[in-house]
N, C-alpha and C positions, 0 to 999 in steps of 0.2 A: 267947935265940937260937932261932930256930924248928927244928924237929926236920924239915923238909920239903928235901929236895933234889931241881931238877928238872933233870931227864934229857932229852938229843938222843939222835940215833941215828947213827950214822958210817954206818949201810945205806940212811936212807930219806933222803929230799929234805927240807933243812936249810931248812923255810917261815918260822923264826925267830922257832918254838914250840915247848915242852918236848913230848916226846913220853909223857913219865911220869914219874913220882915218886918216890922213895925216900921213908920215913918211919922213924925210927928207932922203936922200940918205948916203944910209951906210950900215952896215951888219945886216943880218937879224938872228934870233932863230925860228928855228920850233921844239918846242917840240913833244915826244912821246906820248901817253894818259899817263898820269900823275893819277897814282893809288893812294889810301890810305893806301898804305902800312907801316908799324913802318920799322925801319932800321930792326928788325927781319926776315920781308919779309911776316910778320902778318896783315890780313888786320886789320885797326883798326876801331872801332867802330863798328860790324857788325852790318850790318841791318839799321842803323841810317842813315838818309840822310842830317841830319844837320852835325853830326860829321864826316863825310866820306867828305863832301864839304867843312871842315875846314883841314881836312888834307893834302887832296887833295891842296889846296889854299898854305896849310904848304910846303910841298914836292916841290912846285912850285917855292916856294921863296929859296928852297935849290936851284935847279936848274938855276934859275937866276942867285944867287947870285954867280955860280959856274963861269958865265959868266960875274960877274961885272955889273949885270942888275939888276931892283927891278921890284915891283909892276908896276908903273908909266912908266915904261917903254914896259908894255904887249900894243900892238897894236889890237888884235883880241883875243877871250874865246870861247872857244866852253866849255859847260858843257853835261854831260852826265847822265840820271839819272835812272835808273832799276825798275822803282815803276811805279804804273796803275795809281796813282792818279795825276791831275792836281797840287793839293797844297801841292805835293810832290816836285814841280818843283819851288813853289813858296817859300817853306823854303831853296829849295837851292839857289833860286835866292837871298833872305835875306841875304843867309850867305857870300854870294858874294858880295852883296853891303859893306855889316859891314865889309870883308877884303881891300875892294878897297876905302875904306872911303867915299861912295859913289861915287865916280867920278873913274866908270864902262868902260872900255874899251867896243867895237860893241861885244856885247856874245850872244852867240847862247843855249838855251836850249832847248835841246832835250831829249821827252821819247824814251827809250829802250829796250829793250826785257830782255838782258842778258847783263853780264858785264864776263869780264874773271875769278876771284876767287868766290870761293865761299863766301857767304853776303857779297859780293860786291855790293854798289847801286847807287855810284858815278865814274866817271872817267873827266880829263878835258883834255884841250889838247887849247894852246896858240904859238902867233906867238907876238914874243919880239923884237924891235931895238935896237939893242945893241949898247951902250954910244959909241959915238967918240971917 
C-alpha cells in the first residue's frame, strides 16, 4: 500500500491536480534526472517529446521497481522539457497523465534550454516513499 496521499485544495482552483502530498513517515527516493535513454545508452526517440516522456516514465518504473516502489508510490515530478513551444509541455503533460492513470502525483513542468545529450527533449526527476 503506498505511504503517498495526494491533496487538492477547497481554496485554490480545482485544475484536477494534487496540489500536494502527504507521506507517512518512512524512507524516502530522490531520483537523478531520469534520461530517455535505451539500456544501450541511445537516447531514444530523438527529438520526440511524447516518446522521450514515455521513456522517461519507462526508465522510472525500472528505477522504482529497483527499490520495491511503483508508480503510486511517486510523491513529487518534476518534468523537464527542451522545446519553445508551450504544447510541447502539454503533450508531455498528456503522456504523464496516460502513465499515472490520471491520478498525477504535485509535478512540476518546466521549459528549458538544453538537456544533456544530444535530441534530448525530455528529462524528469521524482521523489518516491518507499513501501514499509
Amino acid at each position: 500500500m503506498s505511504r503517498v496521499r495526494l491533496n487538492g485544495s477547497s481554496a485554490l482552483h480545482d485544475g484536477g491536480f494534487a496540489y500536494s502530498s502527504t507521506v507517512t513517515p518512512g524512507p524516502l527516493l530522490f531520483t537523478a534526472g531520469i534520461s530517455p535513454l535505451t539500456t544501450d545508452g541511445d537516447v531514444d526517440s530523438p527529438g520526440d517529446v511524447v516518446g522521450q516522456t514515455r521513456k522517461c516514465l519507462e526508465n522510472l518504473t525500472v528505477v522504482l521497481g529497483e527499490q520495491n516502489a511503483s508508480m503510486s508510490d511517486v510523491a513529487k515530478l518534476t518534468v523537464y522539457v527542451a522545446e519553445r513551444l508551450q504544447a510541447d509541455l502539454t503533450v508531455a503533460w498528456d503522456a504523464v497523465v496516460e502513465r499515472f492513470d490520471g491520478v498525477v502525483p504535485p509535478a512540476m513542468m518546466m521549459g528549458v534550454t538544453v538537456l544533456p545529450y544530444d535530441e534530448q527533449v525530455v528529462e524528469l526527476e521524482a521523489i518516491a516513499a518507499l513501501p514499509a
